[in-house]
Gaussian input, Z-matrix of N, CA and C with variables (Angstrom, degrees):
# hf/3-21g

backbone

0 1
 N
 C     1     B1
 C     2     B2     1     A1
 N     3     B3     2     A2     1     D1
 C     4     B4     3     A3     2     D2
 C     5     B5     4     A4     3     D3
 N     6     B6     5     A5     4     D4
 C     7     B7     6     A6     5     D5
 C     8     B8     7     A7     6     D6
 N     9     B9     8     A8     7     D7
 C    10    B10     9     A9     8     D8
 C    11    B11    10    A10     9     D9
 N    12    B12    11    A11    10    D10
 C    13    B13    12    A12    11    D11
 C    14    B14    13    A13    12    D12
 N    15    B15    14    A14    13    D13
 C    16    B16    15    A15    14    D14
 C    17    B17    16    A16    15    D15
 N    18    B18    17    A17    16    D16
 C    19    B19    18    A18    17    D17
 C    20    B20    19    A19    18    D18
 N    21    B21    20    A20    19    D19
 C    22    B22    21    A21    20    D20
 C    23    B23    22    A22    21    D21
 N    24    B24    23    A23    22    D22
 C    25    B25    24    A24    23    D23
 C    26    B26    25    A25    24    D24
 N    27    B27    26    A26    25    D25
 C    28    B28    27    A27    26    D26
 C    29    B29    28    A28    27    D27
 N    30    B30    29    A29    28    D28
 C    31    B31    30    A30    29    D29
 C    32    B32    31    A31    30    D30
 N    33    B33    32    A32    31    D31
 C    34    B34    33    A33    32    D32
 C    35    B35    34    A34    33    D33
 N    36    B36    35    A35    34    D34
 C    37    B37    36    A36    35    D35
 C    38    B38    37    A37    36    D36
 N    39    B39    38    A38    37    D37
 C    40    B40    39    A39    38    D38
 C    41    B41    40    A40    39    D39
 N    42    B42    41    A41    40    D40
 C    43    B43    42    A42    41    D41
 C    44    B44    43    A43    42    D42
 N    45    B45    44    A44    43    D43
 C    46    B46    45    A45    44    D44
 C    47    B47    46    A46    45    D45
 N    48    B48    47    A47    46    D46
 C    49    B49    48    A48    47    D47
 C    50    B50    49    A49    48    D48
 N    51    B51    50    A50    49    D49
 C    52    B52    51    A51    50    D50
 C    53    B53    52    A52    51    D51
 N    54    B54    53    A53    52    D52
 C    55    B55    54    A54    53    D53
 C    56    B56    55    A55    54    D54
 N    57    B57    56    A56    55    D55
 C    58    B58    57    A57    56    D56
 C    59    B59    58    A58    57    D57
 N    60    B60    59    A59    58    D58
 C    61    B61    60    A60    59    D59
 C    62    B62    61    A61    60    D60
 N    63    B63    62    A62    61    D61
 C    64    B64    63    A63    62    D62
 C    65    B65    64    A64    63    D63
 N    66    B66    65    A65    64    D64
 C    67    B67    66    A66    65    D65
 C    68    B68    67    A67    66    D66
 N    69    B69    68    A68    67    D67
 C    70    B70    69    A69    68    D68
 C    71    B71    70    A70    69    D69
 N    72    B72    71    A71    70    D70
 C    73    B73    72    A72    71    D71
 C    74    B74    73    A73    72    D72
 N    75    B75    74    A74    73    D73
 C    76    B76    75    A75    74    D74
 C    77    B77    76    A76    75    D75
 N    78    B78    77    A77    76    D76
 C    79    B79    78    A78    77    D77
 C    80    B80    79    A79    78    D78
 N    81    B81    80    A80    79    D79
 C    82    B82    81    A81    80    D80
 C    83    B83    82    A82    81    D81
 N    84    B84    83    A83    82    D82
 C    85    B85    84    A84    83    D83
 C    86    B86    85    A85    84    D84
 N    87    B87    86    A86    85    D85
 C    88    B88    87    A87    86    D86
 C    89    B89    88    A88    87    D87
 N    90    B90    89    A89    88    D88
 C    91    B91    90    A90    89    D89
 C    92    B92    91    A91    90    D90
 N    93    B93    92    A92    91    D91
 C    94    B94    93    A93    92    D92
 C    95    B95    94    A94    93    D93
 N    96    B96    95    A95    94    D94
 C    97    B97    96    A96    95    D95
 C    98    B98    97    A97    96    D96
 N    99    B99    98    A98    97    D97
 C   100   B100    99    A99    98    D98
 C   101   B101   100   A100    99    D99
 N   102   B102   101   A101   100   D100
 C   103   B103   102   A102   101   D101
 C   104   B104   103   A103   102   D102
 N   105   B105   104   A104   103   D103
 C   106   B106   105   A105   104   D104
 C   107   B107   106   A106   105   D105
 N   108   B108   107   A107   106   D106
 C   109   B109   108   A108   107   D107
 C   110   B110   109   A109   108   D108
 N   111   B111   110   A110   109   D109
 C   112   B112   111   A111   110   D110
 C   113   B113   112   A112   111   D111
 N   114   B114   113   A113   112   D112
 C   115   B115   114   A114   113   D113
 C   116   B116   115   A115   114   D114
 N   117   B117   116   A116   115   D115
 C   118   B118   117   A117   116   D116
 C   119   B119   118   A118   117   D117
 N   120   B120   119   A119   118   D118
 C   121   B121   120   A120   119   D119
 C   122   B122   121   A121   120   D120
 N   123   B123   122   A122   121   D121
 C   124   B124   123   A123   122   D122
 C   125   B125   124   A124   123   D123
 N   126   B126   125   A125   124   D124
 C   127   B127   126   A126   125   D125
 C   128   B128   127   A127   126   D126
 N   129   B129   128   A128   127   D127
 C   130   B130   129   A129   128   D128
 C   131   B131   130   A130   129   D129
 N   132   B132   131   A131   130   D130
 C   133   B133   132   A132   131   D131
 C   134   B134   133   A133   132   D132
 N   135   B135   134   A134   133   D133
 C   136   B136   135   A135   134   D134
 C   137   B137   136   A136   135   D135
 N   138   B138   137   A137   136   D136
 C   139   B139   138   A138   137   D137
 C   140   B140   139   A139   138   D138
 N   141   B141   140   A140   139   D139
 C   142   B142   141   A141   140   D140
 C   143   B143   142   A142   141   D141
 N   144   B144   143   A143   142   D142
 C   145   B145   144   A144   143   D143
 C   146   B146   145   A145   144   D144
 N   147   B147   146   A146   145   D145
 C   148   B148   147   A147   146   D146
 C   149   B149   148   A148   147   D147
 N   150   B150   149   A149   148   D148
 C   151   B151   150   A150   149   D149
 C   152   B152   151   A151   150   D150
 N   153   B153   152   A152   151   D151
 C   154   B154   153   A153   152   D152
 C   155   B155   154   A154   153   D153
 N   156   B156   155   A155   154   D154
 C   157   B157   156   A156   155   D155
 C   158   B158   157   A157   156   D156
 N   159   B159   158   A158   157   D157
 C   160   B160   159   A159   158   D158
 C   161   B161   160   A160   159   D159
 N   162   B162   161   A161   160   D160
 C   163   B163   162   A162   161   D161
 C   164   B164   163   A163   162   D162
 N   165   B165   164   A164   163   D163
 C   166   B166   165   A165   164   D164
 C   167   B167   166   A166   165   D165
 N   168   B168   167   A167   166   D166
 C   169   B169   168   A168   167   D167
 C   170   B170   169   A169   168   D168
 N   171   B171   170   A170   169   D169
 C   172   B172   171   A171   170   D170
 C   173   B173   172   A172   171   D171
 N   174   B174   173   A173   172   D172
 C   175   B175   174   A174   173   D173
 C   176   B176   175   A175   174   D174
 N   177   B177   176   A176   175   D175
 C   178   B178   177   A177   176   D176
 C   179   B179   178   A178   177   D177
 N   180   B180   179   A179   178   D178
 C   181   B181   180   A180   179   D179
 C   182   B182   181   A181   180   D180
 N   183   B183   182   A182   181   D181
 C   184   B184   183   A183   182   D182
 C   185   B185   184   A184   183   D183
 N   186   B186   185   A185   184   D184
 C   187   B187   186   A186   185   D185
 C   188   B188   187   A187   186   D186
 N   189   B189   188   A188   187   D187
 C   190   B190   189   A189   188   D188
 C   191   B191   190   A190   189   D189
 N   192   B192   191   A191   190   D190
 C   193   B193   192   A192   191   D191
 C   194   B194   193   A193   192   D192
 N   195   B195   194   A194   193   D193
 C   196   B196   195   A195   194   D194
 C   197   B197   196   A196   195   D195
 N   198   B198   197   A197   196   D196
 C   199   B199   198   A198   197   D197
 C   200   B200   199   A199   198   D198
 N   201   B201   200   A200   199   D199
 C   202   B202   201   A201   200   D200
 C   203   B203   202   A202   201   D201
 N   204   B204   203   A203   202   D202
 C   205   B205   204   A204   203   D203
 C   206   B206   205   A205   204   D204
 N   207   B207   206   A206   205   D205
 C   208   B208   207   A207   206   D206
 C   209   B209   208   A208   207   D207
 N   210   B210   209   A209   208   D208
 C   211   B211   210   A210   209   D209
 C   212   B212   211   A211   210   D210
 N   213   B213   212   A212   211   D211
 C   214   B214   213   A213   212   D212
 C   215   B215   214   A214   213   D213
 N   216   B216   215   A215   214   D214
 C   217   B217   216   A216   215   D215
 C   218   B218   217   A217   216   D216
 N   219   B219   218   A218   217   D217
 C   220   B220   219   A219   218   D218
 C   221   B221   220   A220   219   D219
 N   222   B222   221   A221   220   D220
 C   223   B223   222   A222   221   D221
 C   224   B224   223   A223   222   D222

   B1=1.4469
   B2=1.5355
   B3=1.3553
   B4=1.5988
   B5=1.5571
   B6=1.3755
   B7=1.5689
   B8=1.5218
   B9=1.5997
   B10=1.6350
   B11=1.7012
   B12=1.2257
   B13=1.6617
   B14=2.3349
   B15=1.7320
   B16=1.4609
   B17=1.4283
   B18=1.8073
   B19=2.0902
   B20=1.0447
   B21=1.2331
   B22=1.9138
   B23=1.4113
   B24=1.6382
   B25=1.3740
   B26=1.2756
   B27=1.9878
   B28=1.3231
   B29=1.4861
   B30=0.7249
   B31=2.2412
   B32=1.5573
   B33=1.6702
   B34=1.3207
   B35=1.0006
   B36=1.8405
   B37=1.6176
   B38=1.7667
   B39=1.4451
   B40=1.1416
   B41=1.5545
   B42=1.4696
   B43=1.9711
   B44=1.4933
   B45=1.2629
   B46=1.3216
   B47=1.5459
   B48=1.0918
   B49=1.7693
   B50=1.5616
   B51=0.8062
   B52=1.5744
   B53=1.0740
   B54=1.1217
   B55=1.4294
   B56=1.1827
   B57=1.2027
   B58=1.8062
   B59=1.4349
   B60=1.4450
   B61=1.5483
   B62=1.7210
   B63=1.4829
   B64=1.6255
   B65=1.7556
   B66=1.4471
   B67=1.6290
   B68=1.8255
   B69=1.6185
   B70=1.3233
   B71=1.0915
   B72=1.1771
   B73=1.4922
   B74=1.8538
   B75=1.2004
   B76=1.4422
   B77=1.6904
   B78=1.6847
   B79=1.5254
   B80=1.7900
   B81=1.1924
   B82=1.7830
   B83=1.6894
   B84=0.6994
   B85=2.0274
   B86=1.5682
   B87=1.5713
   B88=1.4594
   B89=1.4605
   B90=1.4103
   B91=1.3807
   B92=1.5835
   B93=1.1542
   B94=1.1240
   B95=1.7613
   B96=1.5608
   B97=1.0492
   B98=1.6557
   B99=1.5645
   B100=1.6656
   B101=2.0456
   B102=1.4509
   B103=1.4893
   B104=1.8580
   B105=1.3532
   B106=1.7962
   B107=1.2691
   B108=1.0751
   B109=0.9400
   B110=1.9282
   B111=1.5281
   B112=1.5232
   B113=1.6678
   B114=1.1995
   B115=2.0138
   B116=1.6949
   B117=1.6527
   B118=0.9242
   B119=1.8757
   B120=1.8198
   B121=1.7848
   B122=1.3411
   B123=1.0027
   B124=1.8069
   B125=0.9975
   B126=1.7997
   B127=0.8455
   B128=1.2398
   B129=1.0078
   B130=1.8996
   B131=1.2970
   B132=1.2531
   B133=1.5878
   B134=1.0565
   B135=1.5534
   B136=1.0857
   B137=1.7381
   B138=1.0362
   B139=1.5261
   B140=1.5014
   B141=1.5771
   B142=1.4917
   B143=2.0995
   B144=1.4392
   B145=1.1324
   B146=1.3163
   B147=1.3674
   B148=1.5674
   B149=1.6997
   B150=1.1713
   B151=1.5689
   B152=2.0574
   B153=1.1618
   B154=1.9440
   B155=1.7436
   B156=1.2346
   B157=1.2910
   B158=1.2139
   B159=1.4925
   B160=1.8009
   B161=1.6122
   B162=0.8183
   B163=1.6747
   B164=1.8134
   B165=1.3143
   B166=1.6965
   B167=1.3701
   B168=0.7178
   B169=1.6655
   B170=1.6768
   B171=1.7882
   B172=1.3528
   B173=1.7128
   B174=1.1974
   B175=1.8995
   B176=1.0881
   B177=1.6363
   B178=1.2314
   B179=1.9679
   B180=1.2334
   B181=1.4331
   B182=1.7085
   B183=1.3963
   B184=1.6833
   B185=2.0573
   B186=1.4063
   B187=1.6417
   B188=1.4372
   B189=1.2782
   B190=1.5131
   B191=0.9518
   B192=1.4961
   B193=1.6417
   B194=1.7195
   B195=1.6373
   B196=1.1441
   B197=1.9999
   B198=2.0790
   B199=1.2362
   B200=1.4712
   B201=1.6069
   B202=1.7382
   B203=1.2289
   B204=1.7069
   B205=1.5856
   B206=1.0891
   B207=1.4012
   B208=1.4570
   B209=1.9134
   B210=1.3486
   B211=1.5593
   B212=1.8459
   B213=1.8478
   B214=1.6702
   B215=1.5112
   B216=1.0299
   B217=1.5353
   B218=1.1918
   B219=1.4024
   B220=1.5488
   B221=2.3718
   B222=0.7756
   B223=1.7742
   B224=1.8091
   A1=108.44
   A2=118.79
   A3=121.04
   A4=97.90
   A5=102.83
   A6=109.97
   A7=105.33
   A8=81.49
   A9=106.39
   A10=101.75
   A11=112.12
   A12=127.00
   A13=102.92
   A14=79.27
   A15=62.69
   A16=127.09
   A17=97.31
   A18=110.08
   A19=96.46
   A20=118.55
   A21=100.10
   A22=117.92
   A23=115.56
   A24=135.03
   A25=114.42
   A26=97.57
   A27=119.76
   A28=132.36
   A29=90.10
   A30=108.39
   A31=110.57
   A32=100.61
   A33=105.94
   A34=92.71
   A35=94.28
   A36=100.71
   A37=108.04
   A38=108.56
   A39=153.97
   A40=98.32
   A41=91.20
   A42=96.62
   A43=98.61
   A44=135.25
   A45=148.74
   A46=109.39
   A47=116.00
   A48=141.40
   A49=102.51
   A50=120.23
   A51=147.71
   A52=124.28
   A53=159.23
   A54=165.85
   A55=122.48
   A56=159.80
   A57=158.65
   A58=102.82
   A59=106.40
   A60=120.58
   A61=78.42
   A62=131.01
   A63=121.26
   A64=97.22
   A65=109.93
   A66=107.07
   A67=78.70
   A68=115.00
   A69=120.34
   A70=126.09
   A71=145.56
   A72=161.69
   A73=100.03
   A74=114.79
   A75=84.48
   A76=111.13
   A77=94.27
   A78=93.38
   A79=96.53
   A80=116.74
   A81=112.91
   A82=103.50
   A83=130.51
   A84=166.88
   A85=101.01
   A86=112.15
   A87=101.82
   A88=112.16
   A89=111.71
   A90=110.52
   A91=115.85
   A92=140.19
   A93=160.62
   A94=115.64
   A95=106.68
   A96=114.15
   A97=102.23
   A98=97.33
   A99=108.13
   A100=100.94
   A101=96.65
   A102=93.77
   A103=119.95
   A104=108.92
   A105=112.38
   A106=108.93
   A107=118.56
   A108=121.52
   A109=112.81
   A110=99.00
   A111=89.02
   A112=102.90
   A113=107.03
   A114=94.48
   A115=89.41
   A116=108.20
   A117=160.42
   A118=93.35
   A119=114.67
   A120=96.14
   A121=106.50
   A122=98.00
   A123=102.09
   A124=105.49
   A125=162.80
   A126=141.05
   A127=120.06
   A128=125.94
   A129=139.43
   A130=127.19
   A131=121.00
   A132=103.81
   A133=118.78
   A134=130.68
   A135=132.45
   A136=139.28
   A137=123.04
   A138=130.85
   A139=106.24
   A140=117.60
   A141=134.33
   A142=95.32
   A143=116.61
   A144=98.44
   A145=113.17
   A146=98.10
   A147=108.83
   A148=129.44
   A149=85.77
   A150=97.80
   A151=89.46
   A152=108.98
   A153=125.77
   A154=95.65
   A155=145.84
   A156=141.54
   A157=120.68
   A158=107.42
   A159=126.09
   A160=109.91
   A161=97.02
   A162=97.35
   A163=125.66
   A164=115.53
   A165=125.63
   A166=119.84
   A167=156.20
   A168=154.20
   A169=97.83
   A170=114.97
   A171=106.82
   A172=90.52
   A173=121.87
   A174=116.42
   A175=113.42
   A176=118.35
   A177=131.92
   A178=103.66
   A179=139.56
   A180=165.75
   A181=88.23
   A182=126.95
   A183=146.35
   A184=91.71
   A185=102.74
   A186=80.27
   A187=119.67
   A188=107.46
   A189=99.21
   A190=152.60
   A191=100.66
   A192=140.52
   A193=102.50
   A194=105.59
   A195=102.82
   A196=118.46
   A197=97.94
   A198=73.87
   A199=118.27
   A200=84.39
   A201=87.61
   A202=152.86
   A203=101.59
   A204=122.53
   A205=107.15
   A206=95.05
   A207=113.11
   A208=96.91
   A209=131.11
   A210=98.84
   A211=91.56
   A212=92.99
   A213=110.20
   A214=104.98
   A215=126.01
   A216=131.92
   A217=124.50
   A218=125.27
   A219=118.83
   A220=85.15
   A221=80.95
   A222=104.85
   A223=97.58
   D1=129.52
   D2=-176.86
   D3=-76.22
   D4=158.23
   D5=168.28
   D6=-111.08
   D7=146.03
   D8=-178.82
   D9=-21.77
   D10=170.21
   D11=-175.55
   D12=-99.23
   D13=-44.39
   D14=-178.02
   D15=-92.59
   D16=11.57
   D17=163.54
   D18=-74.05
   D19=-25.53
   D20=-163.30
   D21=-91.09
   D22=-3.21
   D23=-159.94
   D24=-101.14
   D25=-18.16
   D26=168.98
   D27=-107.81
   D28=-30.67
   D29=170.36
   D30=-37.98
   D31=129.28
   D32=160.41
   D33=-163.48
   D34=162.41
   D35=-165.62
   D36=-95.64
   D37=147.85
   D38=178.55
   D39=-9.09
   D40=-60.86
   D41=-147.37
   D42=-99.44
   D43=-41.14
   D44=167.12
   D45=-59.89
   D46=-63.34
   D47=-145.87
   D48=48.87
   D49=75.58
   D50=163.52
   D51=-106.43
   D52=148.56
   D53=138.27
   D54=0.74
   D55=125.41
   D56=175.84
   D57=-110.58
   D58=161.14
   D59=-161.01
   D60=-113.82
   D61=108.64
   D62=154.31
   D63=-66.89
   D64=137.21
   D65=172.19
   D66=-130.69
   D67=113.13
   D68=148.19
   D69=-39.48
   D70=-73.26
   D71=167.53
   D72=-24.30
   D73=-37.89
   D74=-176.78
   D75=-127.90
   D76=4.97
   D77=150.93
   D78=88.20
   D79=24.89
   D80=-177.93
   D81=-129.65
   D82=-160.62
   D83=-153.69
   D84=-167.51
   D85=108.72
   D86=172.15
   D87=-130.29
   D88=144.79
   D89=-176.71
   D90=-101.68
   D91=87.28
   D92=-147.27
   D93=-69.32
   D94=-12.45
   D95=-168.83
   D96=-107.02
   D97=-26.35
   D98=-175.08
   D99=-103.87
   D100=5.67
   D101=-173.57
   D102=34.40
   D103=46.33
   D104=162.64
   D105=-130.05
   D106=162.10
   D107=-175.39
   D108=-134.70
   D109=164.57
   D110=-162.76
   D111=-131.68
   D112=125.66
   D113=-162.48
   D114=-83.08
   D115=171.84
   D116=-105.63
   D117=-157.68
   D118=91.59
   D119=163.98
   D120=-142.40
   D121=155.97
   D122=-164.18
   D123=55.20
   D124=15.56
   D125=-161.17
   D126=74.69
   D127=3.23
   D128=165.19
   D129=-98.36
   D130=107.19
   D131=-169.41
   D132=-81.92
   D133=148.99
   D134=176.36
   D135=-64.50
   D136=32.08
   D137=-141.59
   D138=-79.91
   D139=47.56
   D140=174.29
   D141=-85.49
   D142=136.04
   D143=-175.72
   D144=-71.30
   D145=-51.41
   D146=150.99
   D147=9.44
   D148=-61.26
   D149=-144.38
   D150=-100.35
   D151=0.01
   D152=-167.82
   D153=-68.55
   D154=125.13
   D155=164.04
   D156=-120.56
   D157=115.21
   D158=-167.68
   D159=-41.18
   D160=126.11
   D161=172.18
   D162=-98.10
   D163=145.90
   D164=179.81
   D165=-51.04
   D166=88.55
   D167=130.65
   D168=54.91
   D169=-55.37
   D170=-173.30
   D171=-64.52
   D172=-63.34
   D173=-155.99
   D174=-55.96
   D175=-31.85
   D176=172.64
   D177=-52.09
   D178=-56.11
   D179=-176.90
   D180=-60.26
   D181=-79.57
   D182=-176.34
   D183=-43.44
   D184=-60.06
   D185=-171.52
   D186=-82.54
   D187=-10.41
   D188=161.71
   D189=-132.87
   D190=46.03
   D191=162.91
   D192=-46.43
   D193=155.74
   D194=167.06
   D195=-78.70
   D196=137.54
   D197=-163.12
   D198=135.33
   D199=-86.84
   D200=174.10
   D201=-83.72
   D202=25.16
   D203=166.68
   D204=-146.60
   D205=-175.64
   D206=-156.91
   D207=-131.51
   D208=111.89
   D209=-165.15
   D210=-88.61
   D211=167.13
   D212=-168.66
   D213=-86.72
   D214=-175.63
   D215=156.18
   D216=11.96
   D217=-171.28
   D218=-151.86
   D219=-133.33
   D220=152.84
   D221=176.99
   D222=-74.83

């Protein structure tokens, strides 16, 4: 399920408040600089830091291909 346009226009992550990569395809909010990532339920993202799980070098490469995001909020 995509998330709303104007969640995504607003999103930033937690610990930084920086910008997040939405990648549809795998359904998360990723922070590219902190390499975790934060899933995606019901259409609500999860942005507990807590709850953020580091991602591999390949997903890290897969989510931030050209393409496959969408960036969040404004700096």
């Amino acid at each position: 399920m995509a998330l709303d346009p104007f969640l995504v226009s607003v999103l930033q992550d937690p610990t930084d408040h920086d910008v997040l990569y939405y990648v549809e395809s795998a359904q998360v909010v990723y922070n590219p600089r902190r390499k975790v990532a934060y899933a995606i339920n019901g259409a609500i993202p999860v942005l507990l830091p807590d709850e953020a799980r580091e991602v591999s070098e390949a997903e890290h490469t897969q989510f931030t291909a050209a393409g496959a995001y969408v960036v969040t909020g404004t700096k």
